[in-house]
VOGU-3710 file (C-alpha; in Angstrom, 3 decimals, decimal comma):
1> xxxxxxxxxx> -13,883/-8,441/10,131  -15,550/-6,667/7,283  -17,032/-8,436/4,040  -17,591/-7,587/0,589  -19,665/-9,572/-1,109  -20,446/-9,318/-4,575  -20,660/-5,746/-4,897  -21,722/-3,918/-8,059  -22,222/-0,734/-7,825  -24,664/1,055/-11,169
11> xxxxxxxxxx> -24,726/4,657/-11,647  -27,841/6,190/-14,111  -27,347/9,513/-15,894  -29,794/11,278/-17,782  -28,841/12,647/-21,418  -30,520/16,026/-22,512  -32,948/13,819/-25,187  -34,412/12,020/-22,412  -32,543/8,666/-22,571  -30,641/7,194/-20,145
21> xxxxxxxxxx> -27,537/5,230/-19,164  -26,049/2,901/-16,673  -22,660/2,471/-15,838  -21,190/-0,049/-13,540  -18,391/1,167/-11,407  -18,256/-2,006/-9,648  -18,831/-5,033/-11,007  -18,998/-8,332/-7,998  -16,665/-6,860/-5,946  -16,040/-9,768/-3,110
31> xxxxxxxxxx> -13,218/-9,448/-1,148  -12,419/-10,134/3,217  -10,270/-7,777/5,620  -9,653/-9,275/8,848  -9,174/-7,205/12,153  -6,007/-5,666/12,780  -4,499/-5,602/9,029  -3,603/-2,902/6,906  -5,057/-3,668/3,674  -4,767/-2,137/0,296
41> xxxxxxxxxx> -6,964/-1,303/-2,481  -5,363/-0,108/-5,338  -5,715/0,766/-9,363  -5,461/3,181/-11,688  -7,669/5,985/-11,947  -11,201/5,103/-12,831  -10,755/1,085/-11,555  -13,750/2,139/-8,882  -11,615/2,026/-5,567  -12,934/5,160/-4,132
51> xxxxxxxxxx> -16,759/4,281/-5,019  -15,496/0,495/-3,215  -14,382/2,137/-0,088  -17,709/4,547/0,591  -19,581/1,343/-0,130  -18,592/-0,199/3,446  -19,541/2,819/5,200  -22,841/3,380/3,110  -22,111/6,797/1,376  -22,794/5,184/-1,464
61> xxxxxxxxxx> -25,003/2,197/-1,085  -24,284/-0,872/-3,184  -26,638/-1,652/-5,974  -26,287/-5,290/-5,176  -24,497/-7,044/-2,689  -23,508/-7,113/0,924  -21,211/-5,390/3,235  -20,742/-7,462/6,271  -19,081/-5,528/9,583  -18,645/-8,254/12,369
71> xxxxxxxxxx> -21,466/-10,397/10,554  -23,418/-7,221/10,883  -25,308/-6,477/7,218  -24,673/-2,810/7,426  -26,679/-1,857/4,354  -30,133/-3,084/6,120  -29,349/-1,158/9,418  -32,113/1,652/10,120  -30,821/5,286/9,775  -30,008/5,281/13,663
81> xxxxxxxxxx> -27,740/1,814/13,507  -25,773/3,286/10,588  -24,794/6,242/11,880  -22,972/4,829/15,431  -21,341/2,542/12,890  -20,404/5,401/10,899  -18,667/6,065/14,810  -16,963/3,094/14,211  -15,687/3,036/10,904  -14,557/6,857/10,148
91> xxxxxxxxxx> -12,544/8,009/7,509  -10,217/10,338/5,962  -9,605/12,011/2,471  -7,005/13,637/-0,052  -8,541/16,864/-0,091  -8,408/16,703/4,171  -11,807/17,655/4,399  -11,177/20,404/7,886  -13,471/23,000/8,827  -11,089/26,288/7,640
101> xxxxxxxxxx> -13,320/28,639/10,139  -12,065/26,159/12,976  -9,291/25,548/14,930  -6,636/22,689/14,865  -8,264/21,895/18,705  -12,120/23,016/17,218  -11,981/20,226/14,374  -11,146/17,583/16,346  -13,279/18,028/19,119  -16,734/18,808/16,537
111> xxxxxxxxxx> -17,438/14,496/16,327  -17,634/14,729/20,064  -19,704/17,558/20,410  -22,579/16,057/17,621  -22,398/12,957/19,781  -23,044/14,773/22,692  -19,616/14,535/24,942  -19,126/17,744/27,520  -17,319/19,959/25,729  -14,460/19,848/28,705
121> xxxxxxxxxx> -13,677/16,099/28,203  -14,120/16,699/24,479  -11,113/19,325/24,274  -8,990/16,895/26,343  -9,652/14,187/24,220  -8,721/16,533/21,423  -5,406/17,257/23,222  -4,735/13,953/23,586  -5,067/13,136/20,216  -3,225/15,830/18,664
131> xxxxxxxxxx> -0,371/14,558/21,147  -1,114/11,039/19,282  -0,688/12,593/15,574  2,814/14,924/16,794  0,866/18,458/16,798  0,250/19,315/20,461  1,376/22,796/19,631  -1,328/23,340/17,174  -4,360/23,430/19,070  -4,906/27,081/17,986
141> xxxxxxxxxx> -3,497/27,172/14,853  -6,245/27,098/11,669  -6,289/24,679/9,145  -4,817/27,328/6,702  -1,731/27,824/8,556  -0,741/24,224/8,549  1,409/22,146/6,018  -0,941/19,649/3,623  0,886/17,033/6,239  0,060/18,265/8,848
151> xxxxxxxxxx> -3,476/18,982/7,958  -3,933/15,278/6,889  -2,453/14,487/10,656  -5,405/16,772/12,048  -7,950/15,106/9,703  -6,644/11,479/10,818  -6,894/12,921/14,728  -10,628/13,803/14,046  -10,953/10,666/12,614  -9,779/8,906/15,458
161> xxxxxxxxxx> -11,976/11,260/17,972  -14,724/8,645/18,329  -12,511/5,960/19,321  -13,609/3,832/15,992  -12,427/0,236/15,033  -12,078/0,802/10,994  -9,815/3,671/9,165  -10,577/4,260/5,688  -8,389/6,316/4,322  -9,576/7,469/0,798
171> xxxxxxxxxx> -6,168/8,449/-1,666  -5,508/10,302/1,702  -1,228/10,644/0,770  -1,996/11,081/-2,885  -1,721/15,186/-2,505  1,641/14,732/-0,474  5,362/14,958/-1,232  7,165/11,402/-0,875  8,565/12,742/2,357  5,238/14,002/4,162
181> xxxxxxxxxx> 3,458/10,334/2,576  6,039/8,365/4,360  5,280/10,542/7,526  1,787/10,113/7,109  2,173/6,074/6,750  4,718/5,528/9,464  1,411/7,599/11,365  -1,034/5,207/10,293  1,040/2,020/11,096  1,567/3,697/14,363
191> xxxxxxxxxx> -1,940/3,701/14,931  -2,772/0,243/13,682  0,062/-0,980/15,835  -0,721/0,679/19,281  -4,491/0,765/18,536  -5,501/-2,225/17,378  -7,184/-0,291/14,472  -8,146/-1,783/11,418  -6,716/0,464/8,464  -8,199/-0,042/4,431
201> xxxxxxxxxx> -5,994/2,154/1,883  -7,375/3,482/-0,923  -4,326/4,573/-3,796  -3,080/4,399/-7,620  0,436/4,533/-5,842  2,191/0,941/-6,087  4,740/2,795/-3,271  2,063/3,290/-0,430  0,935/-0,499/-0,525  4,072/-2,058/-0,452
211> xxxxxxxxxx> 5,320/0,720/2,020  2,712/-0,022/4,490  0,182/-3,014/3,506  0,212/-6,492/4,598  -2,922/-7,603/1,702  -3,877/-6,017/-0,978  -6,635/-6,033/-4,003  -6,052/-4,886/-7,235  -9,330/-3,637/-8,827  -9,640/-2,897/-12,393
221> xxxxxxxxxx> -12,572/-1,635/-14,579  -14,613/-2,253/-11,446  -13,693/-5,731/-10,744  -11,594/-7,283/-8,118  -8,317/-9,043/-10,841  -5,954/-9,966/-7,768  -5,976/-9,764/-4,253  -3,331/-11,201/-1,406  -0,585/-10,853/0,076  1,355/-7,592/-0,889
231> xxxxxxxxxx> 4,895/-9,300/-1,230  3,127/-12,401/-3,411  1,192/-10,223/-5,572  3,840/-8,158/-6,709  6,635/-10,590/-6,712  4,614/-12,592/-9,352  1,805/-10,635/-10,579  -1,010/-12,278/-12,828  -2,867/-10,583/-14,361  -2,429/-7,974/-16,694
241> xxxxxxxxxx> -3,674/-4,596/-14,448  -1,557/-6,266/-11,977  1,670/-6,171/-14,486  0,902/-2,503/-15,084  0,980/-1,250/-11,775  4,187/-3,527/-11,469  5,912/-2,884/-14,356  4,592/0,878/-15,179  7,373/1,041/-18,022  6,467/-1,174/-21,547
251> xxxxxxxxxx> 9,868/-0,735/-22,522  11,860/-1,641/-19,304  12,048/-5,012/-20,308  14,321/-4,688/-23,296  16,169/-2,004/-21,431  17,176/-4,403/-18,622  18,073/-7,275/-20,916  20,196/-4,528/-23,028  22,119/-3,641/-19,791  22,451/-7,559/-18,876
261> xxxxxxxxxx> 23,916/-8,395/-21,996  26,131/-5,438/-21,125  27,198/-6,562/-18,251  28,039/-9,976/-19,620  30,344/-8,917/-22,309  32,207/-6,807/-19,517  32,502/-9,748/-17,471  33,663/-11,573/-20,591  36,652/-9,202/-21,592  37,265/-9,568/-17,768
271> xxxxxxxxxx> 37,560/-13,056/-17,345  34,994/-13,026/-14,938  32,303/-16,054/-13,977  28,979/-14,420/-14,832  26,317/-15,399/-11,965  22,382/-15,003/-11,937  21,116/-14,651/-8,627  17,235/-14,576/-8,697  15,804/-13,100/-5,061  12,076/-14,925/-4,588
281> xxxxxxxxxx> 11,467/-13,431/-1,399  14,629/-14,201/0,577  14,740/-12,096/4,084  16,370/-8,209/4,322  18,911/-8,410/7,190  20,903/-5,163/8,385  23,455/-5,536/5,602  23,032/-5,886/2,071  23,152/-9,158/0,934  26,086/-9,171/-1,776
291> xxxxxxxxxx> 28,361/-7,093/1,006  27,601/-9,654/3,746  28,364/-12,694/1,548  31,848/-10,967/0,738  33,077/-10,190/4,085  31,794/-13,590/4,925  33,934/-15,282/2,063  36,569/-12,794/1,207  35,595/-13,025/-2,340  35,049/-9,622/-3,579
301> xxxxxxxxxx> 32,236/-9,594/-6,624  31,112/-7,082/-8,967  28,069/-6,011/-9,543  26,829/-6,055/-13,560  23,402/-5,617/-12,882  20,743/-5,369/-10,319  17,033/-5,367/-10,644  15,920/-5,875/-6,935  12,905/-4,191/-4,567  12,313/-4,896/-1,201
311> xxxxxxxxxx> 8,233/-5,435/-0,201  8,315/-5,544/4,069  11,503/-7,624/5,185  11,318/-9,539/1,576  13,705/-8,933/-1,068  12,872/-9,599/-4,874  14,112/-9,080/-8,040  17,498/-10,448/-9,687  21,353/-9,753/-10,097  24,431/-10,474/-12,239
321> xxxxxxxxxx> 27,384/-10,767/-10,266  30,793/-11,143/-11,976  32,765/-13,713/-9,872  36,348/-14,168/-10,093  37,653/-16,534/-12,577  39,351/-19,626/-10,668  36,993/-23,000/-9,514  37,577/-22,196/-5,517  35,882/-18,609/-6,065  32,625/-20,049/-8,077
331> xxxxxxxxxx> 32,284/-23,093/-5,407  32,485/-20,957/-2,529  30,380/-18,188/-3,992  27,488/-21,350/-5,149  27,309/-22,829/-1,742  27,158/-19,383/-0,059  23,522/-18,405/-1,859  22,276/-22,335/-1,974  21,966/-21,675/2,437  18,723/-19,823/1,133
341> xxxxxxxxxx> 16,475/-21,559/-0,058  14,788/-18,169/-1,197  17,440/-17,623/-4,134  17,656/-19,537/-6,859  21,087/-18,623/-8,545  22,671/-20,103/-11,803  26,055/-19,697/-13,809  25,336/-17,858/-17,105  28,099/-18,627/-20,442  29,514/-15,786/-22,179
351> xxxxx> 27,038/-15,982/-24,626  24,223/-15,165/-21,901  22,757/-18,778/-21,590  22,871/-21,276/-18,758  26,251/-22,788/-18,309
//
């Protein structure tokens, strides 16, 4: 388990007359991860995640504050004790961070060699691990040669050399195509699956947590504004950095209730029952929802509008269905969404009120 508690972080810089100035990049930072989750820290740029996440491995060391690993106080461990932590708790970067004079094999194996494994079992460790990341073929290859994917994959098999408990992974998709980032994720959920390993993600990018985390903390201006469950958090965020990461577009608002209003007056020269169907978390199944409930009923609906996201095996978000316009089709189609208790659904007029 690893602890934050109250964390603030102060940086001093020197002006050329002399004077000088603090700044507080983080500001009682307390938050919990618990073994075996994938937990996200996210924000936009200058919120203080990445100077949060080299506070628990002591690159940067808090100004005040604990870090707690396993009820161990990390930042009053002697220069020795640190560094086999530092064993434990490795991490791994946008910019990949690989020797470029080294090989694919030669980067992996250098954390074994500094902590003094025979260079024989080192190299077959290596192997072993570039099996575990999908490269085996690139144990000669250099850095250079490789995709930014697959360098990332080398970087997370050095990381993973010394066998550690903790991944920090620092913005490490945010130089990635959406294609090689979803790679990279299924990767590390791979590895926190089959290896127990604790994984903390550091990203701006709403897309990685909800793609991957279980928690997550929303820092902003260096202060912790939100943290918990990913699928509760953005379902109904609270506060207002959380809003902005969840609803990046001001306008989007008056855009979606111009294309509901739409969608009502179509269903009204149609003759259509308008339905709201609000999704608070009800589960995915193989089959979208709307297309299950009409082969189930035989009632075929149409679609005005959709607003909907799914965050792990949770859908959320909202609908206008136009139903057709006898009593059988609206009782059948009411009963049908009141099974889950998830989705909360509601006849809307003509007008666009609440029948």
């Amino acid at each position: 388990m690893i602890e934050l508690r109250n964390i603030t972080k102060t940086f001093t810089t020197g002006a050329d007359d002399g004077t000088l100035t603090t700044f507080d990049a983080l500001k009682q930072v307390s938050l919990t991860v618990n073994d075996g989750d994938i937990y996200g820290i996210i924000g936009m740029s200058g919120a203080g995640k990445s100077t949060l996440v080299r506070c628990i491995n002591m690159l940067e060391r808090p100004t005040e504050g604990q870090v707690l690993i396993d009820g161990v106080d990390v930042g009053a461990l002697k220069p020795k004790e640190l560094r086999e932590v530092r064993r434990d708790v490795t991490m791994i970067f946008q910019g990949f961070n690989l020797l470029m004079q080294r090989t694919c094999l030669a980067n992996i194996t250098f954390p074994l060699e500094l902590s003094g494994m025979k260079r024989s079992e080192a190299k077959q460790k290596a192997k072993e691990l570039l099996e575990t990341v999908g490269l085996p073929d690139k144990a000669n290859a250099y850095p250079a040669q490789l995709s930014g994917g697959q360098q990332q994959r080398i970087a997370i098999a050095r990381a993973l050399a010394t066998n550690p408990k903790v991944l920090l992974c620092d913005e490490a998709t945010s130089a990635l195509d959406p294609n090689t980032t979803h790679a990279i994720l299924e990767l590390i959920r791979k590895i926190n699956r089959e290896l127990g390993i604790t994984v903390i993600i550091i990203t701006h990018q709403m897309s990685v947590v909800e793609e991957v985390c279980s928690h997550v903390a929303i820092l902003d201006e260096g202060r912790v504004v939100e943290m918990g469950e990913v699928a509760e958090v953005f379902a109904n965020p609270k506060s207002d950095a959380a809003k902005r990461l969840v609803y990046p577009d001001a306008n989007k608002e008056s855009g979606d209730e111009a294309e509901k209003s739409a969608g009502i007056a179509a269903a009204a020269r149609s003759g259509e029952h308008v339905l709201r169907v609000v999704f608070n978390g009800s589960h995915t199944t193989d089959k979208p929802f709307i297309t299950q409930m009409a082969i189930d009923t035989g009632i075929a609906v149409n679609i005005l509008y959709a607003s909907t996201r799914c965050l792990g095996d949770r859908v959320f978000g909202d609908m206008l269905l136009g139903i057709p316009d006898d009593k059988n089709s609206l009782e059948t189609v009411l009963a049908y969404f009141a099974k889950d208790t998830d989705i909360i659904i509601e006849e809307v007029t003509k007008e666009g009120d609440h029948a």
